[in-house]
N, C-alpha and C positions, 0 to 999 in steps of 0.2 A: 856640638851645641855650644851656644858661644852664653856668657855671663848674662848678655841683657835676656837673651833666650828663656834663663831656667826663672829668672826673675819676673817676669810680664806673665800676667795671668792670661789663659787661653782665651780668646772669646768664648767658648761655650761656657765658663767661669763668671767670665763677667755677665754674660747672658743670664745665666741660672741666679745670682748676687740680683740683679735688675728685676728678674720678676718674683721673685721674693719678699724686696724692696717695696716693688709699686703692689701687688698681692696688699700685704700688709699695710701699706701708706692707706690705700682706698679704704680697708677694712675697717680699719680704726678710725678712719677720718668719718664714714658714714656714719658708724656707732655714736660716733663725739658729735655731730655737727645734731644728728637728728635728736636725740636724750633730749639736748639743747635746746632746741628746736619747741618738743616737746614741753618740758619742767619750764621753760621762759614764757609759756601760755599763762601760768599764776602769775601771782603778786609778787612783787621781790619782799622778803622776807618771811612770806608766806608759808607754816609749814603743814605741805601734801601729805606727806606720809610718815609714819614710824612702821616700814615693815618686821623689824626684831625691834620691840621695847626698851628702850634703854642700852641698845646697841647702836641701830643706825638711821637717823631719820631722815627724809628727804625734805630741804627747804630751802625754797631761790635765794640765790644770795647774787647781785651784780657787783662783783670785785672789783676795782678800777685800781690794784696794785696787784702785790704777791702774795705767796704763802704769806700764814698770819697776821696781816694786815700794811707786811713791808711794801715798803715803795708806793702808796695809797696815792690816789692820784696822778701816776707816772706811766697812764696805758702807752702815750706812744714811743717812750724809751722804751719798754719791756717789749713791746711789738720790733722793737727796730733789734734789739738786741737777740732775741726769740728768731728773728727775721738770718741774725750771722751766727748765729747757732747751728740752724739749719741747715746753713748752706757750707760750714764747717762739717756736718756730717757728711752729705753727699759728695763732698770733695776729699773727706777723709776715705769714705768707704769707697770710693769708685776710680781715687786717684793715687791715693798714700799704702791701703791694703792689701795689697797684693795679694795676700793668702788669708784673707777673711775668713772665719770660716760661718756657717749657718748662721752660728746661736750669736755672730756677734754681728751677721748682718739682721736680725730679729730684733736683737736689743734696739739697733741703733735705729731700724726704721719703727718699732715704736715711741720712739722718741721724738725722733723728725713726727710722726704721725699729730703725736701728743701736742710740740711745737707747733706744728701748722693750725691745729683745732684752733689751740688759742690766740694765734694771733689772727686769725680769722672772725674771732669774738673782739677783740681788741678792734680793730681796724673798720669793721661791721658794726660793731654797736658801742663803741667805745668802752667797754669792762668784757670780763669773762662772768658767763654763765656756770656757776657753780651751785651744788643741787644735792650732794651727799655728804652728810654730815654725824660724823662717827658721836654716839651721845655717853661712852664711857669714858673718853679723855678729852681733857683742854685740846683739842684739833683742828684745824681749819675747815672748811666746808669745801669739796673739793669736787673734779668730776672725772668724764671719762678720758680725757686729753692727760689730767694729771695720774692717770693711774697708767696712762702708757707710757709718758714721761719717767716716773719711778719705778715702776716694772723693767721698762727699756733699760734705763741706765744700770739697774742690777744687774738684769743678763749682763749686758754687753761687757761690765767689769769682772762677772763671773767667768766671761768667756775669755777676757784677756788676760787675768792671771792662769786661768787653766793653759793658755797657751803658753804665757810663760813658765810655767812648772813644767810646759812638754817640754820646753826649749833647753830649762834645765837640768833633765831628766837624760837629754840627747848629748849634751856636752860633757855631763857624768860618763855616759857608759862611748861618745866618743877618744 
């Protein structure tokens, strides 16, 4: 078996990484796009619901920046940026990882998920639809894109230190 051999992931590798990927891309994209969809029928500013009191209300907010009000008025930098984000993952994961394993192709595709919601708000309506808004801390009002985003990004770092602690763990006892 020759070096590029042991190196190049089998196609049924990549096959299995791809629909994992597109599985979860869809999943989250539908959840994010429809909420959306849904909570932007009110008033922007308008707030729908407290369903925990004093924990989490729900109330439109049209963002036209970032978390906490950064970058305010900058939809199509963040769109364009969100945009090489993106496409840094699917080239990371399907070109760079050779040995990805699940939890860091999960992380990464709700991330790209989370990415794509938003910049489909951006590009679509010029801000993001944001609609959940934690009412026990100074927080941003945020939504379903942004919890794949931050979710994502923890797996995917959980999973890449776990592999490097395997990787450490193999040069120990080689």
């Amino acid at each position: 078996m020759s070096e590029h051999d042991r190196t190049q992931p089998g196609t049924s590798t990549v096959r299995r990484r791809a629909v994992i990927f597109s599985c979860i891309v869809v999943a989250w994209l539908v959840l994010d796009q429809l909420s959306k969809a849904w909570f932007d029928s009110f008033s922007a500013g308008e707030v729908i619901s407290e369903p925990i009191p004093g924990v989490i209300g729900l109330r439109l907010v049209h963002n036209t920046g970032g978390a906490w009000g950064s970058f305010d008025g900058m939809t199509i930098a963040l769109a364009i940026f969100s945009i090489i984000l993106c496409i840094a993952i699917v080239v990371y994961l399907f070109g760079y990882a050779q040995d990805a394993t699940v939890t860091l192709t999960v992380g990464l595709s709700l991330v790209f998920a989370g990415g794509l919601g938003n910049i489909i708000d951006r590009l679509t309506h010029g801000y993001v639809i944001d609609f959940i808004q934690p009412l026990f801390i100074d927080f941003p009002v945020f939504n379903v894109a942004d919890i794949g985003v931050t979710c994502g990004i923890a797996i995917a770092l959980c999973s890449l230190f776990a592999s490097g602690m395997r990787e450490e763990a193999q040069k120990g006892c080689g």
